[in-house]
N, C-alpha and C positions, 0 to 999 in steps of 0.2 A: 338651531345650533347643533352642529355634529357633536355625538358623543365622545370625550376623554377618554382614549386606548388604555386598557385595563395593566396595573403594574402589579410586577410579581415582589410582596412587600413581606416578607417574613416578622409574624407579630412577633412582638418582644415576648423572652419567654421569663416569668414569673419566677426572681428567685431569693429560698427563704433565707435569712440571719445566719440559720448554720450553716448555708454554703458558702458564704465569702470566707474569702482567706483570712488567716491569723497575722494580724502587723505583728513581728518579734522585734520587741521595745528593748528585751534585754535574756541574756542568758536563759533566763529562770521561764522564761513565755517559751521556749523549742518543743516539742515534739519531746515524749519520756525517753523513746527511742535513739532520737535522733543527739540530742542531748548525752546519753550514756553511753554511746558510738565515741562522741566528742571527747570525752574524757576520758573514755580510754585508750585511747589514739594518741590524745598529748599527751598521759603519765606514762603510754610506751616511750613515747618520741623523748620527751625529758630525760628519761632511765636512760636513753641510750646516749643521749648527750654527755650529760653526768659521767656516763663509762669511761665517755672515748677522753674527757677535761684529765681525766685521773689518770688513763693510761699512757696520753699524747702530751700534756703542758708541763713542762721543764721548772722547776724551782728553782729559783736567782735566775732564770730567762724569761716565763712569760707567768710567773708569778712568784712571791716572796712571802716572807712575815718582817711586818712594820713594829718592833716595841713602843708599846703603850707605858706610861706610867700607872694608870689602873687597868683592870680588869685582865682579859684572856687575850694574848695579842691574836689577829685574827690574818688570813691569809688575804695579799692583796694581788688582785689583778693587774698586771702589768700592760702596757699598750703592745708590748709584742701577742702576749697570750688572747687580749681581746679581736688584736687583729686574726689572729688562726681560728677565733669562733665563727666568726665574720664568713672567712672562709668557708667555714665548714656547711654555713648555714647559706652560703651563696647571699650575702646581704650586699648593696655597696651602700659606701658610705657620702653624706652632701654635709657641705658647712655653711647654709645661706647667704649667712653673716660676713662672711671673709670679703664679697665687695664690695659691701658697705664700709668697714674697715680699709682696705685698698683707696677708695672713692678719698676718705678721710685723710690718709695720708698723701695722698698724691694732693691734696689740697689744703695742706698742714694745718688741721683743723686739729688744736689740740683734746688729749680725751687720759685722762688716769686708769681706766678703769676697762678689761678685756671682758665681754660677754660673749659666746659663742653657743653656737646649738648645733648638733651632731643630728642628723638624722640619717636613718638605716633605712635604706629603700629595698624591695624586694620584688624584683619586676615594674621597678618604678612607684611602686606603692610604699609608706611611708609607715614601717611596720614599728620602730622605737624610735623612742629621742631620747639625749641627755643635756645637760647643759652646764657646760665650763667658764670661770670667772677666773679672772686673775687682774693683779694690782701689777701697773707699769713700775711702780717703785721697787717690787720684788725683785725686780731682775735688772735693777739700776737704769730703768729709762730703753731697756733694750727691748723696740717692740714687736721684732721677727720671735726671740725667744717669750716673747708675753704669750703674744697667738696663737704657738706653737703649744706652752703648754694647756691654756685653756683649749683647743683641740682636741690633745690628748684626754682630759678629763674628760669631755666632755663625749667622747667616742664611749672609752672604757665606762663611760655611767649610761649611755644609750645600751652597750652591750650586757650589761647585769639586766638591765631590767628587760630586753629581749628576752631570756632565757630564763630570768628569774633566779640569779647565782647569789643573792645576797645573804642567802645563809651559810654560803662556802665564803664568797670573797667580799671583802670592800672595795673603795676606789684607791687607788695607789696615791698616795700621797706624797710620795718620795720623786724629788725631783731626779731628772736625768745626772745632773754632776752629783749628787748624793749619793755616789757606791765608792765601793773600797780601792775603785782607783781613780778617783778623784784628783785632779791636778793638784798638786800644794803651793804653795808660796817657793820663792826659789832665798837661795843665800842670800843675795842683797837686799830683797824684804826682808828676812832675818836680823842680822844687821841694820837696815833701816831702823824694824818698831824695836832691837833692842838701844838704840839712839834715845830714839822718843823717851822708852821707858824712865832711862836715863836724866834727863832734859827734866820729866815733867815729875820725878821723883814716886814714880809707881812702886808700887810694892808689887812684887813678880809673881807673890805665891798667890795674891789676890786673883793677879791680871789670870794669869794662870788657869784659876780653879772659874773664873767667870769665862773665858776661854773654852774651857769643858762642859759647862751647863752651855755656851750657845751652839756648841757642835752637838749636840745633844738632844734639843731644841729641833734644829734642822736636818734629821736623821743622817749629819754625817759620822765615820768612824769615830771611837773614841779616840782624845788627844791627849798624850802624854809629853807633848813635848812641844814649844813654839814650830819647829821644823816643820810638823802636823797639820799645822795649820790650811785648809782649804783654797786654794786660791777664790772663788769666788767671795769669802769674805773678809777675804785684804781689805778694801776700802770702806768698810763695818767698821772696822777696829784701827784703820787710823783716824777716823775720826771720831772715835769714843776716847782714844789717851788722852787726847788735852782738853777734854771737854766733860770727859765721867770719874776718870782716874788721876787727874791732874794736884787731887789734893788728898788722894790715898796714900801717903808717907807712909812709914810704919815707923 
């Protein structure tokens, strides 16, 4: 039997416990070095975010303050001011959820209830979320505006918690018809609910002063006057007269 031609086999080389690499499970496992590089990289990088929120984002355009009935009222992010962080921060934004919803509607499956999830992609990688809910009945059955504003939240709470603003801002809570030029009711509504009033024997100063707690309620302007009155909720308060105020006589 010829001999097996000899192979060039390099032995394995022997190696001890401290040379294998370190698995980093979390933060606190890095390198002391490498680690305190990190951190003061992002409390630059933040400072300098911070700077530019202060110097660049407009009050009543891409943020406001919402009155609280308790405590300190706090400054809210707007979806115009989230969308310029966005920017700044080169993020785009994905709504998963939206042809799921599509799929549903083109297939009249019905549903009460709007979930949506914002995700901030950043080179394609999936850097925040947030997540927006809303009730089909809040906006009377309209569900392009349902969508629309669970989006909204649901962006503006993805983008606080990218950056970490929740000690400057909140989520804006104020709907888009909720500012001071909000359509009103026109004359013939006027005229209409003072018919009703009539009819079902209300008492005005009641109807009135419960008038100004639900605009109040729903951060729109204050109301002094039926005129005032919001167009979005006309059909609130006609069907509260002959059903909540109908035995308010005075």
């Amino acid at each position: 039997m010829s001999a097996q031609p000899a192979t060039n086999i390099t032995p394995l080389k022997r190696v001890e416990m401290d040379e294998l690499p370190t698995l980093v499970l979390s933060p606190l496992d890095m390198p002391i070095t490498t680690f305190n590089q990190g951190l003061d990289r992002r409390k630059t990088n933040r400072q300098t975010i911070l700077l530019w929120i202060k110097d660049n984002l407009v009050e009543g355009v891409d943020f406001g303050i919402i009155p609280t009935k308790k405590g300190t009222p706090k400054k809210s992010l707007f979806k115009s001011g989230a969308e310029r962080i966005c920017v700044l921060l080169g993020v785009s934004q994905s709504y998963p959820a939206f042809s799921d919803y599509e799929q549903a509607a083109l297939h009249n499956q019905p549903f009460e209830q709007i979930i949506i999830r914002c995700e901030l992609l950043l080179n394609g990688v999936v850097v925040s979320t947030g997540i927006g809910a809303r009730a089909l009945k809040e906006d009377f059955g309209n569900l392009n505006k349902s969508l629309k504003m669970a989006a909204k939240s649901s962006m503006i709470l993805a983008t606080l918690s990218l950056v970490g603003l929740s000690e400057i801002f909140t989520l804006d809570m104020i709907e888009e018809a909720n500012t001071a030029h909000s359509e009103l009711i026109t004359a013939q509504d006027v005229q209409h609910i003072e018919s009703l009033l009539t009819e079902h024997s209300v008492d005005r100063s009641r109807f009135l002063n419960f008038l100004k707690k639900l605009c109040e309620s729903k951060n729109y302007p204050v109301l002094t006057e039926l005129a005032q009155l919001p167009m979005p909720l006309l059909a609130t308060i006609l069907e509260k007269i002959p059903t909540t105020f109908a035995n308010t006589a005075a």
